[in-house]
C-alpha positions as CSV (number, residue, x, y, z in Angstrom):
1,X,145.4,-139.4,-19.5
2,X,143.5,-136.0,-18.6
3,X,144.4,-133.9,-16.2
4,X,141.7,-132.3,-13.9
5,X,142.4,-129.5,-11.3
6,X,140.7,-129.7,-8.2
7,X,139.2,-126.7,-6.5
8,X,141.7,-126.8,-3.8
9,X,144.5,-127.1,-6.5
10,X,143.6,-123.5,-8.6
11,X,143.1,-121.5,-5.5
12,X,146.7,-123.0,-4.7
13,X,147.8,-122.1,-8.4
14,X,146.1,-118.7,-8.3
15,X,147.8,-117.9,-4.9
16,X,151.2,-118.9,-6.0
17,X,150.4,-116.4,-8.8
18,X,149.4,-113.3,-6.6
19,X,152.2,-114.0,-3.7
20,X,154.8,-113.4,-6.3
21,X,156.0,-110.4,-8.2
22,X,154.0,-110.2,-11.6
23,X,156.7,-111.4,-14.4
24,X,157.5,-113.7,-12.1
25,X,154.8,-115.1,-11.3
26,X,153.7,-115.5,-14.8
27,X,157.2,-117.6,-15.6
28,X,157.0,-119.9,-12.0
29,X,153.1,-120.8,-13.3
30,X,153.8,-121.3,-17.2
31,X,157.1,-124.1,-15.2
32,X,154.8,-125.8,-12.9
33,X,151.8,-126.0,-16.1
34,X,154.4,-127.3,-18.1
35,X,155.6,-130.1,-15.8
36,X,152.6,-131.0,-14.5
37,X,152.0,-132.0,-18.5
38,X,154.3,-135.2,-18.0
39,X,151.7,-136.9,-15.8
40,X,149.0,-136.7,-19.3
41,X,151.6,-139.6,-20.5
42,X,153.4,-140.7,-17.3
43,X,151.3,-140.3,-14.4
44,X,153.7,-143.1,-12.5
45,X,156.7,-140.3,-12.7
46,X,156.2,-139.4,-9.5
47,X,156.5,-141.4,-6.0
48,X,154.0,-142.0,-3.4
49,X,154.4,-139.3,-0.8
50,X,154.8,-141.2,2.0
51,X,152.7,-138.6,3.9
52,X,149.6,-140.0,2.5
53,X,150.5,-143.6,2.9
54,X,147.5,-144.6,5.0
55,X,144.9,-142.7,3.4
56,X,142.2,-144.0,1.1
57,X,143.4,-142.5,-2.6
58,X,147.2,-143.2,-3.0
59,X,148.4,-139.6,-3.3
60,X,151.6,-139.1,-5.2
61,X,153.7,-135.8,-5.2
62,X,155.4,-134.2,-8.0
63,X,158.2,-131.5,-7.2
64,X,158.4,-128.8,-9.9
65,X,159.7,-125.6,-10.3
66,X,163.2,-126.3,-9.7
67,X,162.4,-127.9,-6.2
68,X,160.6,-125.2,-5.0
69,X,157.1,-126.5,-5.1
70,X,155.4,-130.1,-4.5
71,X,152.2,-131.0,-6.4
72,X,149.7,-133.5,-5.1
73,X,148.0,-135.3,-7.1
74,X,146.1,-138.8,-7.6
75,X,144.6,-141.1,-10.7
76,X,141.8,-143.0,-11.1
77,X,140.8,-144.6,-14.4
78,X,142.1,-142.5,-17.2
79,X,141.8,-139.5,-15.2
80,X,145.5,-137.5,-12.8
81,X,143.7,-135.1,-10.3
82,X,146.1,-132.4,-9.3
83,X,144.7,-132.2,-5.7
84,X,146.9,-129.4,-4.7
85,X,150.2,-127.3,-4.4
86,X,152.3,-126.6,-1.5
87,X,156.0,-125.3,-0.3
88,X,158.2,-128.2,-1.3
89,X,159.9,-128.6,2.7
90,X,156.8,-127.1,4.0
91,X,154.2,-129.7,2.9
92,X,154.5,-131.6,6.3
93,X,153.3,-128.9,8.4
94,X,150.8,-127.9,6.2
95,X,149.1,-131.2,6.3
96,X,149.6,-131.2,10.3
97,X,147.7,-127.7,10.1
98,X,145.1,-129.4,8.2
99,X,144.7,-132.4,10.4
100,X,145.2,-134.8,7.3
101,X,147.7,-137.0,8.5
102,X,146.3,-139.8,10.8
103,X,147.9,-140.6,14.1
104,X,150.2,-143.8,14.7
């Protein structure tokens, strides 16, 4: 499969990058790069967040970087889109802020 970063997803990447101090930075991106790689052969590794159960593109979520970080991401055809990055216990209120969850 190919792997395609949205947008959304490098201005996530590229403010983990400038939040942290520079050699650090540089390790936590090369980690999450390097996971994100396992979805080119096994984009099923991850679950279905169950935050995005009722939207229309099943979105499934990837936590890398030693726990610290959730990827979003979603595959259509022969394509995984990393949709975006977030705070790994932080994601829900992120997604409230954004008004992306649908009410009950």
């Amino acid at each position: 499969m190919k792997i395609i970063f949205t947008k959304t997803a490098l201005g996530d990447l590229d403010s983990i990058y400038h939040f942290r101090e520079q050699p650090t930075a540089k390790r936590l991106v090369k980690s999450i790069l390097k996971e994100i790689k396992i979805l080119e052969k096994h984009p099923e590794a991850a679950p279905v967040d169950e935050l995005f159960i009722d939207q229309i593109k099943i979105i499934c979520s990837l936590v890398v970087a030693k726990g610290l970080y959730k990827i979003l991401y979603f595959t259509e055809k022969e394509t995984v889109y990393i949709s975006g990055y977030g705070i790994a216990d932080k994601i829900r209120l992120l997604m409230l802020e954004k008004n992306i969850m649908r009410d009950n």
